[in-house]
C-alpha positions as CSV (number, residue, x, y, z in Angstrom):
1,X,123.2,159.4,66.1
2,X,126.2,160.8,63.9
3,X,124.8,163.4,61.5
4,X,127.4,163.1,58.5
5,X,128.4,166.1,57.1
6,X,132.3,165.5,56.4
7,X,133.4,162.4,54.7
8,X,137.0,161.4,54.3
9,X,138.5,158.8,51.9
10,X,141.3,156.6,52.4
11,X,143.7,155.8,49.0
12,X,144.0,158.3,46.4
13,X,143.6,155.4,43.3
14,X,141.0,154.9,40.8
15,X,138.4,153.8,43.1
16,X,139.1,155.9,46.6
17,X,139.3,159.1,44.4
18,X,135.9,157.9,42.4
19,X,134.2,157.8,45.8
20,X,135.4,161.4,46.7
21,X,134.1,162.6,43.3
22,X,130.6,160.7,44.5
23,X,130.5,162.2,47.9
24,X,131.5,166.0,46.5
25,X,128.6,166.1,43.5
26,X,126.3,165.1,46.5
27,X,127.1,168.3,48.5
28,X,129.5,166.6,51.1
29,X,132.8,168.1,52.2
30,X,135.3,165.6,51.1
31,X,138.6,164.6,51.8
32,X,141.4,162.7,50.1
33,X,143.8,160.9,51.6
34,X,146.8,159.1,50.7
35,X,150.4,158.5,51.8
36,X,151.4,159.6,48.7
37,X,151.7,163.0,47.4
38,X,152.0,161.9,44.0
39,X,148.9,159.8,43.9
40,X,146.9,163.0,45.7
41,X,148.4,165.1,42.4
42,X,147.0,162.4,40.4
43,X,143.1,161.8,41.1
44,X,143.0,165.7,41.4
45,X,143.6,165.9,37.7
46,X,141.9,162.8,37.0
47,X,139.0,163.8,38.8
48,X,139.0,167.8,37.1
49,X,139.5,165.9,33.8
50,X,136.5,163.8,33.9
51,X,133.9,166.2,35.3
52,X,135.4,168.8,32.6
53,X,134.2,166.1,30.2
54,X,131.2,166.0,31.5
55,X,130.5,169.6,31.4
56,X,131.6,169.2,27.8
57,X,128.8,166.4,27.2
58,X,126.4,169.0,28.7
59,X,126.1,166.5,31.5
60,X,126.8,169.1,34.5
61,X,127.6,172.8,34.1
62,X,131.1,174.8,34.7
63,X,129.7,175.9,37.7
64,X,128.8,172.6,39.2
65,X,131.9,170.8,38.3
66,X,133.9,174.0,40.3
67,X,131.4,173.6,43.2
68,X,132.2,169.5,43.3
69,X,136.3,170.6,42.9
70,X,136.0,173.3,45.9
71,X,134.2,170.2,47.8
72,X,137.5,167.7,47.7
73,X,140.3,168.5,49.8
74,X,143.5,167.1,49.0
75,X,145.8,165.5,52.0
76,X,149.0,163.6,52.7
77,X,148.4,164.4,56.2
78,X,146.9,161.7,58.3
79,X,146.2,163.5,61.3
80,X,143.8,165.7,58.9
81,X,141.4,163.1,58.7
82,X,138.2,164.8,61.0
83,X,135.4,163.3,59.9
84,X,132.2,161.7,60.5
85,X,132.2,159.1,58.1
86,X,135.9,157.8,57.0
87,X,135.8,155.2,53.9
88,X,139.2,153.0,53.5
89,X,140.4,152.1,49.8
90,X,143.5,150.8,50.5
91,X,145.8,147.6,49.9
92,X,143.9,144.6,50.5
93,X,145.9,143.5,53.7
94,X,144.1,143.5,57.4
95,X,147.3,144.3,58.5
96,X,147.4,147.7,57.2
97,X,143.6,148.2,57.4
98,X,143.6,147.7,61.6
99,X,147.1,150.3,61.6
100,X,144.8,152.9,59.5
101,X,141.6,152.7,61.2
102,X,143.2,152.7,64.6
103,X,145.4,155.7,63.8
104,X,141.8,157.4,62.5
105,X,139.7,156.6,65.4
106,X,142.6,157.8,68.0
107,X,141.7,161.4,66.6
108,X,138.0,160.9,65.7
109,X,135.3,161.1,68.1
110,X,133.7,157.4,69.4
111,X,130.7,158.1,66.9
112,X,132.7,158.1,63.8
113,X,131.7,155.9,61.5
114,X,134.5,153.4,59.8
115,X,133.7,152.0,56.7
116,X,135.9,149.7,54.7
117,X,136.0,149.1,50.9
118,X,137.4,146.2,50.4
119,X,136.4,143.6,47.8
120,X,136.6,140.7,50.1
121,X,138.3,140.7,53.5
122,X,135.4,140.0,56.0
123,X,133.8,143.5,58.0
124,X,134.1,141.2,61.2
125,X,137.8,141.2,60.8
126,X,138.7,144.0,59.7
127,X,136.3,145.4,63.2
128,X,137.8,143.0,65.2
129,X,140.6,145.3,66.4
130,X,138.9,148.2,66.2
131,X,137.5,150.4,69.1
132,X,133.9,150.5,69.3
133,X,133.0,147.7,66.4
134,X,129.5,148.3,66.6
135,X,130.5,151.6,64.0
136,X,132.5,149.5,61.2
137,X,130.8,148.2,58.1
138,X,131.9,147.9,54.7
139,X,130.7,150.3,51.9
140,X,131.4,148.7,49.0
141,X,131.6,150.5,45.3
142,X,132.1,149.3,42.4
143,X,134.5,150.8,39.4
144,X,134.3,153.2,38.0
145,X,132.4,154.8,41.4
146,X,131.1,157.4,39.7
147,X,129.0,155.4,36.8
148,X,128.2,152.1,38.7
149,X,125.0,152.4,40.4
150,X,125.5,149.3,43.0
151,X,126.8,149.5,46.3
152,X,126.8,146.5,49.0
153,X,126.0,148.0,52.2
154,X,128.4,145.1,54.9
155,X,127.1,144.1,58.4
156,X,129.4,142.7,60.6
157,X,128.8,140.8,63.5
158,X,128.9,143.8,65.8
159,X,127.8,146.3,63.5
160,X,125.1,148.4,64.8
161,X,121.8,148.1,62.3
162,X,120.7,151.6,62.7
163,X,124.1,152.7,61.7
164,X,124.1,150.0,58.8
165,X,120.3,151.8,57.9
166,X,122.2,155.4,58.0
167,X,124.8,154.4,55.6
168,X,122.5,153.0,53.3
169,X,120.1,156.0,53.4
170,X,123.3,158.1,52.9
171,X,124.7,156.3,50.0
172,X,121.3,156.2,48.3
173,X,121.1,159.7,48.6
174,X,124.4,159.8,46.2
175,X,122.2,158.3,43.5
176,X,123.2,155.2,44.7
177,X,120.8,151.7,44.4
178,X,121.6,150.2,47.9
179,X,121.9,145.8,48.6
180,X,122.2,145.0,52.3
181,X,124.3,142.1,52.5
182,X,125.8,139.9,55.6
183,X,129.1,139.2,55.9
184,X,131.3,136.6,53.9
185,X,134.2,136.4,52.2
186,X,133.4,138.4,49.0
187,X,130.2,139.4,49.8
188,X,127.6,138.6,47.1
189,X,128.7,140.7,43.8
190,X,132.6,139.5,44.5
191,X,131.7,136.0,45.5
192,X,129.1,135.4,42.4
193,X,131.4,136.9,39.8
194,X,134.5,135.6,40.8
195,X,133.5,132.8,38.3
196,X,132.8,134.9,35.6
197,X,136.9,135.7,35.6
198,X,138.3,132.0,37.4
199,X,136.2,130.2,34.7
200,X,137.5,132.6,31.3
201,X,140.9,132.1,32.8
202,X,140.3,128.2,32.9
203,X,139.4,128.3,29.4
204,X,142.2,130.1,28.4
205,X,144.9,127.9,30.4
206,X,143.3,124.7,28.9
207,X,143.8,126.4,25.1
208,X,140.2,126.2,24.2
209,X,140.1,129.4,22.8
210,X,142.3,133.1,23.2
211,X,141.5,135.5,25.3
212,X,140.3,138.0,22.8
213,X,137.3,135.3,21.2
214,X,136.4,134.5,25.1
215,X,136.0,138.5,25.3
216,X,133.9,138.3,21.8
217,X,131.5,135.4,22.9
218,X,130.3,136.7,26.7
219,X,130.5,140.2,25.1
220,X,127.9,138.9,21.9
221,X,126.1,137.2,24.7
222,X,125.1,140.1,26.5
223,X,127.7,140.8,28.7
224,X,128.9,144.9,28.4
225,X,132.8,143.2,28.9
226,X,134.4,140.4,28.5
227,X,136.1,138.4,31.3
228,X,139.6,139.8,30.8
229,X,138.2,143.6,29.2
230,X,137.0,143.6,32.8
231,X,140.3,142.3,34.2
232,X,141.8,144.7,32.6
233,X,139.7,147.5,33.8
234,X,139.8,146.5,37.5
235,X,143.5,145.9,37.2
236,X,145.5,142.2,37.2
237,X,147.0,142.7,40.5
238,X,143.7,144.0,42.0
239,X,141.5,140.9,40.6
240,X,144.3,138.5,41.7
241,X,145.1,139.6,44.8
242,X,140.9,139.3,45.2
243,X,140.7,135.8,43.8
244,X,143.6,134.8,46.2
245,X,142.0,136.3,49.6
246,X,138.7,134.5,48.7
247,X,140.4,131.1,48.0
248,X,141.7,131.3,51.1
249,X,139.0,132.1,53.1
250,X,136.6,129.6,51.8
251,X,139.8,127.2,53.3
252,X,141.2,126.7,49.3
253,X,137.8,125.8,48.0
254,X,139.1,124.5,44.4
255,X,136.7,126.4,42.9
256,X,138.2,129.6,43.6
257,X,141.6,128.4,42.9
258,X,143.4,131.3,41.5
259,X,144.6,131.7,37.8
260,X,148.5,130.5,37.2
261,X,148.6,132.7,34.2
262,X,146.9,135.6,35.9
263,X,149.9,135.3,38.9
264,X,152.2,135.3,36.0
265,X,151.2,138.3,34.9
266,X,151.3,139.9,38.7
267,X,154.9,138.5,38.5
268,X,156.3,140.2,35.7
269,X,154.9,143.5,36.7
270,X,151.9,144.2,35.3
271,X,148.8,146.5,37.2
């Protein structure tokens, strides 16, 4: 079976280049990759800026956060992207996730293992036009990647378990706590909280109270953030565009029904 040495990751944004920075500080040649240079220019100093902070919290020393640096390699080259293990974080459209994976696995050897990230487009699809299925699962971390502890390990239907057992070995070996989770449309952490942000917007739409006491409530409740803190930290257009896909694959199941507000807000610009 394919021993993972080199791991690539697709989309330079908050959470591909937080997965990077989680596959460099566990010893694991790394690379970036995104379409855009700018973005690349971006989580490089994002990434040099957090584990500088770190070194400054006594967290890691100067020496570690320069090994982890040295680790990541930074491309706008597809055709770069030799790995044994290549992670997707990009747009949440199938569309573009089958014209990546395909251009990836034309230049990869057959045992390469393709792993998506995504929030809620089912592994099954997204393998479904794939050569060799049995090696596409989803990998799923949470933001920040770096802090959050959870990752949902994806079977699809033709995923092969042993390679669904490496990954999660692998990831746990990152520090990582593992779920093993079989595939729907958002998963388990996606389709259980999707509530948590659906129901706050309800509340707000219906004027029962703002969005700041809604925050103040769940947050004196127990909760580390608030509905929309969280919305905020995840993004509006990246929670919307989430809520929307699951709607629709659970067939418009009211339930899901995305916020109006919330595609307001997508509307007029905001991220």
């Amino acid at each position: 079976m394919n021993s993972i040495k080199t791991i690539a990751i697709a989309g330079a944004g908050t959470m591909g280049s937080g997965i990077a920075q989680v596959c460099a500080t566990a010893g694991y040649t790394t690379i970036l990759f995104d379409i855009n240079p700018a973005m690349l220019d971006k989580a490089k100093a994002s990434t040099e800026k957090g584990l500088s902070f770190l070194v400054d919290k006594n967290k890691i020393s100067s020496e570690k956060r320069d090994e982890i640096m040295s680790l990541i390699s930074y491309t706008a080259n597809v055709k770069e992207l030799i790995a044994d293990l290549i992670i997707e974080a990009v747009v949440e459209r199938l569309d573009i996730k089958h014209s990546f994976f395909n251009e990836v696995a034309a230049i990869n050897k057959p045992d390469c293992i393709l792993a998506t990230n995504t929030s809620s487009i089912p592994v099954t699809q997204v393998a479904a036009k794939i050569p060799h299925p049995e090696r596409v699962l989803g990998i799923h971390f949470f933001n920040p990647a770096p802090i959050m502890k959870l990752v949902e390990i994806i079977s699809g239907a033709h995923t092969d378990d042993k390679i669904a057992q490496q990954c999660k070995s692998l990831i746990e070996g990152m520090g990582k706590t593992c779920v093993m989770a079989k595939d729907a449309p958002g998963f388990i952490v996606n389709r259980v909280a999707r509530h948590y942000y659906v129901e706050g917007l309800k509340v707000l739409e219906e004027n029962v109270a703002s969005h700041e006491n809604i925050d103040a409530l769940l947050e004196s409740s127990g909760f580390k953030m608030g509905p929309f803190r969280l919305m905020d930290l995840i993004g509006v257009d990246t929670n919307f565009s989430v809520t929307s896909s699951i709607y629709n694959l659970f067939h418009q199941d009211g339930k899901f029904r995305p916020s109006r507000i919330q595609q307001q807000k997508v509307d007029a610009g905001y991220e």
